[in-house]
VOLUM-489521 format. One record per atom (N, C-alpha, C, O, CB): residue number from 1; atom name; z, x negated, y negated. Coordinates in nm, 3 decimals. Glycine has a CB too. Example, Ala and Ser with C-alpha at 12.3 -4.5 7.8 and 13.67 -1.06 7.14 Angstrom:
// residues 2
   k  a       w       u       v
   1  N   0.780  -1.319   0.569
   1 CA   0.780  -1.230   0.450
   1  C   0.780  -1.320   0.330
   1  O   0.846  -1.424   0.332
   1 CB   0.905  -1.131   0.447
   2  N   0.708  -1.285   0.225
   2 CA   0.714  -1.367   0.106
   2  C   0.787  -1.290  -0.003
   2  O   0.804  -1.341  -0.114
   2 CB   0.572  -1.408   0.060
END
This chain:
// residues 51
   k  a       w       u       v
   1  N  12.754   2.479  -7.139
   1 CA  12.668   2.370  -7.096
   1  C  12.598   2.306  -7.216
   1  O  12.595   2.184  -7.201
   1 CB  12.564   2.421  -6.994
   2  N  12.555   2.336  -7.303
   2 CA  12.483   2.317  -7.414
   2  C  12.543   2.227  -7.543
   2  O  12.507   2.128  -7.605
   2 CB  12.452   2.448  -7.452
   3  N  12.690   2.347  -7.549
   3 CA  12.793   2.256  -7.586
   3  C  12.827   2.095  -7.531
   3  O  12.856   2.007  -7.613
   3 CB  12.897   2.332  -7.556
   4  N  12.823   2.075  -7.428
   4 CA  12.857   1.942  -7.358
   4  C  12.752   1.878  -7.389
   4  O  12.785   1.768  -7.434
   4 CB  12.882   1.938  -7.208
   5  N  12.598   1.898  -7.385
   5 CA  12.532   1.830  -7.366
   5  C  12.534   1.802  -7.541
   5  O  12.473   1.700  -7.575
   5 CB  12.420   1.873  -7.273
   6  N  12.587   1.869  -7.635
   6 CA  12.531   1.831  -7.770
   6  C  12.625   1.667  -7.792
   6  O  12.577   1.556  -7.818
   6 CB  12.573   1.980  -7.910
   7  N  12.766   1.704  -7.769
   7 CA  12.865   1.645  -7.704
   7  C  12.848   1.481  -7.665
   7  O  12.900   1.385  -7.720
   7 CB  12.881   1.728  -7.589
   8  N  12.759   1.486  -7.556
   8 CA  12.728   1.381  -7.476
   8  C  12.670   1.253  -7.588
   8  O  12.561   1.259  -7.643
   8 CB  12.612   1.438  -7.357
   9  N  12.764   1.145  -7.605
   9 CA  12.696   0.991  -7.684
   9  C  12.621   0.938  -7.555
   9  O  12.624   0.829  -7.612
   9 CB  12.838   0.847  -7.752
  10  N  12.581   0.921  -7.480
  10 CA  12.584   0.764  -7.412
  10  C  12.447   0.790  -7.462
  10  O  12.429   0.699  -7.543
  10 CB  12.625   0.714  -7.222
  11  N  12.310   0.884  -7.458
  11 CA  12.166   0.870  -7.501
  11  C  12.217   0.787  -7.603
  11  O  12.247   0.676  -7.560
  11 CB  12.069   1.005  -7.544
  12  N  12.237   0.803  -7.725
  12 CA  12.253   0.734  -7.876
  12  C  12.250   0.636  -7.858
  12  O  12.169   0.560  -7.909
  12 CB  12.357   0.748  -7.960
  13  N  12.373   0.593  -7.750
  13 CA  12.401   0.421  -7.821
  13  C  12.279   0.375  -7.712
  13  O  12.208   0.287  -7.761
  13 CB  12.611   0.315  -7.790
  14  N  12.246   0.410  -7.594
  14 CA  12.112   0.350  -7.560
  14  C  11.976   0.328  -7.612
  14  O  11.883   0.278  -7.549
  14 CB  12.087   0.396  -7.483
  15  N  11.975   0.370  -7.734
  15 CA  11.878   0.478  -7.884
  15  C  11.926   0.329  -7.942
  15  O  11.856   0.230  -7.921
  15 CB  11.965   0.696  -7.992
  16  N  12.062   0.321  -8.021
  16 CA  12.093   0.236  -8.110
  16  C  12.040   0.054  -8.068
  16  O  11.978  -0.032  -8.130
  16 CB  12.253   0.267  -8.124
  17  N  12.096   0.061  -7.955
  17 CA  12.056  -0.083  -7.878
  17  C  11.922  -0.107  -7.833
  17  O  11.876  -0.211  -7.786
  17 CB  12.132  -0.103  -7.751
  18  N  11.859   0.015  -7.854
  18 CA  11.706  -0.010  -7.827
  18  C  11.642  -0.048  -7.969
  18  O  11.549  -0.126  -7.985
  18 CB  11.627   0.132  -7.759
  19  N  11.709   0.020  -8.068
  19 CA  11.634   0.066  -8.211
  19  C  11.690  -0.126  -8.261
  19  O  11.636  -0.168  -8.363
  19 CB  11.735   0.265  -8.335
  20  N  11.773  -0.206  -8.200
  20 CA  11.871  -0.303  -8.256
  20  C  11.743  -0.459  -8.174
  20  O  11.689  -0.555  -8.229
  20 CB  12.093  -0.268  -8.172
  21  N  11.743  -0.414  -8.037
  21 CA  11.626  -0.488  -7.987
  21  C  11.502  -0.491  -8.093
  21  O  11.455  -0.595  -8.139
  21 CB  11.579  -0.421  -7.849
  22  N  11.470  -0.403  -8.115
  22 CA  11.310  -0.368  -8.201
  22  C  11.318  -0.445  -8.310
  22  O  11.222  -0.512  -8.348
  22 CB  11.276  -0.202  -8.262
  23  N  11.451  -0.441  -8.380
  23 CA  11.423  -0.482  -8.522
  23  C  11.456  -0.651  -8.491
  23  O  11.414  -0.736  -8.569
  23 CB  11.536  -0.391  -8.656
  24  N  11.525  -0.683  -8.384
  24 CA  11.506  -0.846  -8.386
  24  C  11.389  -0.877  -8.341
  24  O  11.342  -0.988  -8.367
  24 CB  11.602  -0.928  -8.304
  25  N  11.321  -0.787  -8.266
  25 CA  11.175  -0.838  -8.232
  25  C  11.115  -0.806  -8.340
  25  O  11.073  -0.915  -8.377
  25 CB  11.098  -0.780  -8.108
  26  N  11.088  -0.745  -8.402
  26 CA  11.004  -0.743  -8.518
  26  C  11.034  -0.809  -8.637
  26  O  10.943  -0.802  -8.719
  26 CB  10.986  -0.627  -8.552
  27  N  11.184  -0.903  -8.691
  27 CA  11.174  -1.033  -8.733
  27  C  11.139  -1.111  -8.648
  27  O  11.035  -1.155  -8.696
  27 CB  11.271  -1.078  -8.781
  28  N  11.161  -1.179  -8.516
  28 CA  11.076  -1.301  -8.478
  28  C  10.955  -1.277  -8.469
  28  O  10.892  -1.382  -8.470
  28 CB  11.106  -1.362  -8.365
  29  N  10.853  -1.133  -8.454
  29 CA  10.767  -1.172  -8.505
  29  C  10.699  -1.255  -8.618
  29  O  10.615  -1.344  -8.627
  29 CB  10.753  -1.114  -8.498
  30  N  10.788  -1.170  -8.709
  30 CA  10.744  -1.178  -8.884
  30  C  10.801  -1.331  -8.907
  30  O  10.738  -1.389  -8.995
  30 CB  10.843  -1.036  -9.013
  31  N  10.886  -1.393  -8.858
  31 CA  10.914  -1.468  -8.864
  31  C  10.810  -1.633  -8.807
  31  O  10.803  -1.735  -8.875
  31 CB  11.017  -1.415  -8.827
  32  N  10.764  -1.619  -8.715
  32 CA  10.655  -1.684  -8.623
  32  C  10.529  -1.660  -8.681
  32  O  10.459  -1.760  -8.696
  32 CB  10.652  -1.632  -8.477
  33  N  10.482  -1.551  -8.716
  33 CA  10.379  -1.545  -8.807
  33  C  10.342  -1.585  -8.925
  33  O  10.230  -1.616  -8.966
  33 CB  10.366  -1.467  -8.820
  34  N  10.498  -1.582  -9.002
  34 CA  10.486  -1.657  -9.175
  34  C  10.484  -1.810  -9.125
  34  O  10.430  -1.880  -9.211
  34 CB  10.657  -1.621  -9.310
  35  N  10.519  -1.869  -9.035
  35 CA  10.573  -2.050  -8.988
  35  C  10.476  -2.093  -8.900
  35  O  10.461  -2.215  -8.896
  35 CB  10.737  -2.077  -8.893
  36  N  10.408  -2.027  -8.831
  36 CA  10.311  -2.066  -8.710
  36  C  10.174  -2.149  -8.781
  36  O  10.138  -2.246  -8.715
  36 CB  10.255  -1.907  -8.618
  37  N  10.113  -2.129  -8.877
  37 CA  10.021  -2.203  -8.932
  37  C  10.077  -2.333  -8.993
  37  O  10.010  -2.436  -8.986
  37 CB   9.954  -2.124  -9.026
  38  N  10.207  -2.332  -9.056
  38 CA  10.259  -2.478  -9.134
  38  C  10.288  -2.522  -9.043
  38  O  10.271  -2.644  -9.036
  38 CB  10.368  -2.496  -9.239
  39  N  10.351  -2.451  -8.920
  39 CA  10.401  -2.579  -8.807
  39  C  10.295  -2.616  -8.740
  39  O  10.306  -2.728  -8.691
  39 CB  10.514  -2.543  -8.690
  40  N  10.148  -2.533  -8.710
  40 CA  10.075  -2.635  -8.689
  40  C  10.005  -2.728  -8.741
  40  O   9.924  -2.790  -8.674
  40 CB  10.029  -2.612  -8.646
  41  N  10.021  -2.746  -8.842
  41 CA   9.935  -2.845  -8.951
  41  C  10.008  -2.917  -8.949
  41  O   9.973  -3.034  -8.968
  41 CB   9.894  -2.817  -9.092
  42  N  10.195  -2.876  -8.920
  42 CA  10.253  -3.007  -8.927
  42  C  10.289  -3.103  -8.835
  42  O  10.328  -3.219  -8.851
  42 CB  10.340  -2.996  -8.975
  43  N  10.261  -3.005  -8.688
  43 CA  10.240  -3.087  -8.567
  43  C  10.073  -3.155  -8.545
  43  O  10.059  -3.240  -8.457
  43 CB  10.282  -2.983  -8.439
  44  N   9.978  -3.121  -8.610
  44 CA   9.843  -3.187  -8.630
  44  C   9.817  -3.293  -8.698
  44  O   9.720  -3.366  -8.675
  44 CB   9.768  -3.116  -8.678
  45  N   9.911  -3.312  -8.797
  45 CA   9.929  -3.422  -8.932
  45  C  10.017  -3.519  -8.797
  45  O   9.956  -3.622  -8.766
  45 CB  10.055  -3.348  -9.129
  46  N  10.100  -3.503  -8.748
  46 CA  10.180  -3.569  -8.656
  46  C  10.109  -3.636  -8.571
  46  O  10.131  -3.756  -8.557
  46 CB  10.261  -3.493  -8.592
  47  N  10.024  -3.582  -8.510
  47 CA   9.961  -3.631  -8.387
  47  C   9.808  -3.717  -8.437
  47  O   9.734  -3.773  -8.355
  47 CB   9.933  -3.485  -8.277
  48  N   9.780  -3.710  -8.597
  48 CA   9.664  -3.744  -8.620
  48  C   9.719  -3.908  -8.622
  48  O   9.658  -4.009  -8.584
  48 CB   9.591  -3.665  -8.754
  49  N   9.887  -3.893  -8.694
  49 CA   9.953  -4.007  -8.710
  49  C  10.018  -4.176  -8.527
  49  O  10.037  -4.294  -8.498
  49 CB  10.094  -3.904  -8.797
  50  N  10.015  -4.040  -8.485
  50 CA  10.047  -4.144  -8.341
  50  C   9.965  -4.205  -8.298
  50  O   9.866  -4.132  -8.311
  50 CB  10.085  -4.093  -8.221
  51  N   9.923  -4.323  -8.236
  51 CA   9.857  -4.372  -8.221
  51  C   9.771  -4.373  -8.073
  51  O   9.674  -4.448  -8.059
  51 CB   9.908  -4.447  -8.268
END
């Protein structure tokens, strides 16, 4: 029994695809966080411009 269970992939790749989610969420964070202040200054500069 022990044997089988050492055996057993399917935990892992549910592990891998979780660990694969995380790290794209944690660039669009990092990503939205470094851009979120220039894009609003640059949608503020925009709208100071419309009339």
């Amino acid at each position: 029994m022990f044997k089988k269970f050492i055996r057993n992939e399917a935990g892992a790749t549910a592990i891998e695809y979780g660990l694969i989610a995380a790290g794209i969420a944690v660039a669009i964070a990092v990503v939205v966080f470094a851009l979120g202040s220039k894009l609003n200054t640059l949608f503020s500069n925009i709208n100071t411009l419309l009339p």
